[in-house]
N, C-alpha and C positions, 0 to 999 in steps of 0.2 A: 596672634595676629590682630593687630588693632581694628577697628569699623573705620571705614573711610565715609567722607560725607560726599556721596554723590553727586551732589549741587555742583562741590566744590574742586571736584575731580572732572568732570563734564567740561568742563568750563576750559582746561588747555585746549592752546591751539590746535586746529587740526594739521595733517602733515600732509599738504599736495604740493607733489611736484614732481618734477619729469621723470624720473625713475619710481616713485611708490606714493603712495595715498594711506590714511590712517587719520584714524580716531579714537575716543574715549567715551566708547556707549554707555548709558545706563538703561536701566529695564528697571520699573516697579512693578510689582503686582498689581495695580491699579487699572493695567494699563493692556494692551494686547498687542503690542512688538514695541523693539525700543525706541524709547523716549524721545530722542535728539535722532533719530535717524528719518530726514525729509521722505525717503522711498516710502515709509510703512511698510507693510507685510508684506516681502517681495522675497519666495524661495528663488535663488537662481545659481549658476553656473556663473564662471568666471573662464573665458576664451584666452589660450596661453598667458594665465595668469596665475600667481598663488596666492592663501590667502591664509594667515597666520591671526593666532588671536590666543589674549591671555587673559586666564576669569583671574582678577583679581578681589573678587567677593561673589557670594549666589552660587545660584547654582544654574545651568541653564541644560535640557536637552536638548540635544544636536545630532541633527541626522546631515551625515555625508555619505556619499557614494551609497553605500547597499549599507551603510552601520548605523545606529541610532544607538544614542550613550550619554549619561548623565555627566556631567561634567563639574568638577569641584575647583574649589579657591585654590590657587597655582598651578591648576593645568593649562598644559600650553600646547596649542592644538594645529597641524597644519593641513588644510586642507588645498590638496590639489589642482591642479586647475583640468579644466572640463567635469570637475564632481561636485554635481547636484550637492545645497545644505539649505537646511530649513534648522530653525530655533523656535524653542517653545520655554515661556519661563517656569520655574519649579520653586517652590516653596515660597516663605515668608518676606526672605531678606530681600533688599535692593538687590540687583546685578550691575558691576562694575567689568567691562568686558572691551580688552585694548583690541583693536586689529589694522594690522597692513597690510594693503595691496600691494603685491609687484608682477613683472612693470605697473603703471601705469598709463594703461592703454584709453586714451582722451576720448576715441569715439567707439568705445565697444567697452566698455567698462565692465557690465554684464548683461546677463541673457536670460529673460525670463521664462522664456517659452521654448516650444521646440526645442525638450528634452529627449535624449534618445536612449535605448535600453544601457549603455555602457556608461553614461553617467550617472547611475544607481546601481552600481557596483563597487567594489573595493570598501577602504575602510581610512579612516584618517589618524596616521601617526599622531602620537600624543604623550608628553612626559608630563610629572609633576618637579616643579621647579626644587621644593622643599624635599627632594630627594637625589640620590645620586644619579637618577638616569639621566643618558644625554639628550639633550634638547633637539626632535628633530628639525632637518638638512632639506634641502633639495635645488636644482639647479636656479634657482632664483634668490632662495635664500641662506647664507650660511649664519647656523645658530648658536649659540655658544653662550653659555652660562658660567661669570666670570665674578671670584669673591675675591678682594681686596683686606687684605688687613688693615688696622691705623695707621693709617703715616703711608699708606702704601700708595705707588702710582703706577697706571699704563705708563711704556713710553709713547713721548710722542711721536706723533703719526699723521699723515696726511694718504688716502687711499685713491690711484689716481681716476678709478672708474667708476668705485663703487660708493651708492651713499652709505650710512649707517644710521641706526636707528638704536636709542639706548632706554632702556627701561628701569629704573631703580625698583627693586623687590623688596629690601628691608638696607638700613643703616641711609647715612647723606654721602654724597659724589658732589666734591668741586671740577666742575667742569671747563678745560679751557679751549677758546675755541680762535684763532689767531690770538687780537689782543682783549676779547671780551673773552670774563670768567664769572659764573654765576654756581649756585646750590643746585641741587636736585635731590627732594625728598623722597621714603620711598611712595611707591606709586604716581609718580612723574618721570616724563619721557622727553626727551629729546630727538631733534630729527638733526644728524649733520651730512650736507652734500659734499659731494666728492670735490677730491683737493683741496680740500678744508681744513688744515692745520686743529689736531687736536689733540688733549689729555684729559686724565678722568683719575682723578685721584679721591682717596678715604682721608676726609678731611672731620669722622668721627670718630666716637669712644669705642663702637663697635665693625666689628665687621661688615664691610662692604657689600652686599649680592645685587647682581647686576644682570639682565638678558641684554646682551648683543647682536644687533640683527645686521648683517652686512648684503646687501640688498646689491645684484649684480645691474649693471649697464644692458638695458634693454637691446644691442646690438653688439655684445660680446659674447661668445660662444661660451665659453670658459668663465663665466664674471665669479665664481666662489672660488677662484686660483686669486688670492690678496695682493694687487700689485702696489706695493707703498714708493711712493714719490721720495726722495734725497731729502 
């Protein structure tokens, strides 16, 4: 797995918009919470919301609900919503660490305070990408980890509720998105909103890998039931 320049990964857009929020944190050693994050040190809760994150390099400890766990490069981790997290950085290397919010709830974002005994309980679902487990699930987010061979394509798609959220792991993804088509290397993401005409093909020498985040409609009961548009 190559070193990513944290500079120059930091640097994509962030993803806000009416269904989910997200970024591309770093953390140095140097430093006492991450980098690019305006809150600073803020353990808190997330109010019906979940909150997913992928170490892409480093290593970080993280405590959710009642677990505390060292976390490695391609663990991808969901944390709950109402459960208590705090991070602490570990070792040498930079930390490169994606995560999304969903929903995106404009005036309760999160909660710093007025923690109560059952948000320092449970434990936070967790695969490594670089393995065969599945990627977890839950009512906000459906997760799926998806490899492409050369030459290979999704079909295309338009989802009428839900956004998506794509993540490159390793190989390039030509992305199309109605009549705009761009690259995506690994460790760059894309945010695409609902109803959005798209495809994702293996436009290299090697295989594809991909997380797919399909992110439900803050006022649909059901949103990880995929409804695609004609």
């Amino acid at each position: 797995m190559s070193r990513i320049d944290h500079h120059v990964w930091s640097q994509q857009p962030k993803i806000l918009a009416e269904r989910c929020r997200g970024l591309a944190l770093i953390w140095t050693p140097d430093v006492h919470w991450f980098n690019n994050d305006w809150l600073g040190p803020t353990p808190h809760i997330h109010e019906d919301a979940t909150e997913i994150a992928y170490m892409a390099q480093g290593q970080l400890e993280i405590e959710v609900g009642g677990s505390k766990r060292i976390y490695q490069p391609g663990d991808f981790i969901l944390m709950s919503p109402y459960k208590y997290h705090n991070y602490w950085h570990v070792g040498d290397d930079p930390v490169c660490f994606f995560v999304v919010v969903a929903p995106n709830h404009k005036f309760r974002r999160l909660r710093t305070t007025d923690f109560t005994p059952d948000m320092h309980e449970g434990d936070a679902p967790y695969a490594n990408v670089f393995t065969n487990d599945p990627l977890p699930s839950n009512e906000h987010f459906l997760t799926q980890k998806v490899t492409l061979q050369p030459g290979e394509c999704e079909d295309l798609r338009a989802l009428a509720q839900q956004d998506r959220v794509v993540y490159v792991v390793a190989g390039t993804a030509q992305v199309r998105m109605h009549t705009l088509s761009g690259a995506l290397a690994a460790n760059q993401f894309i945010h695409i909103p609902a109803s959005t005409r798209h495809q994702i093909c293996n436009v290299g020498y090697e295989p594809l890998t991909y997380i797919s985040l399909t992110i439900t409609d803050p006022d649909t009961a059901h949103g990880t039931e995929l409804k695609e548009e004609a």
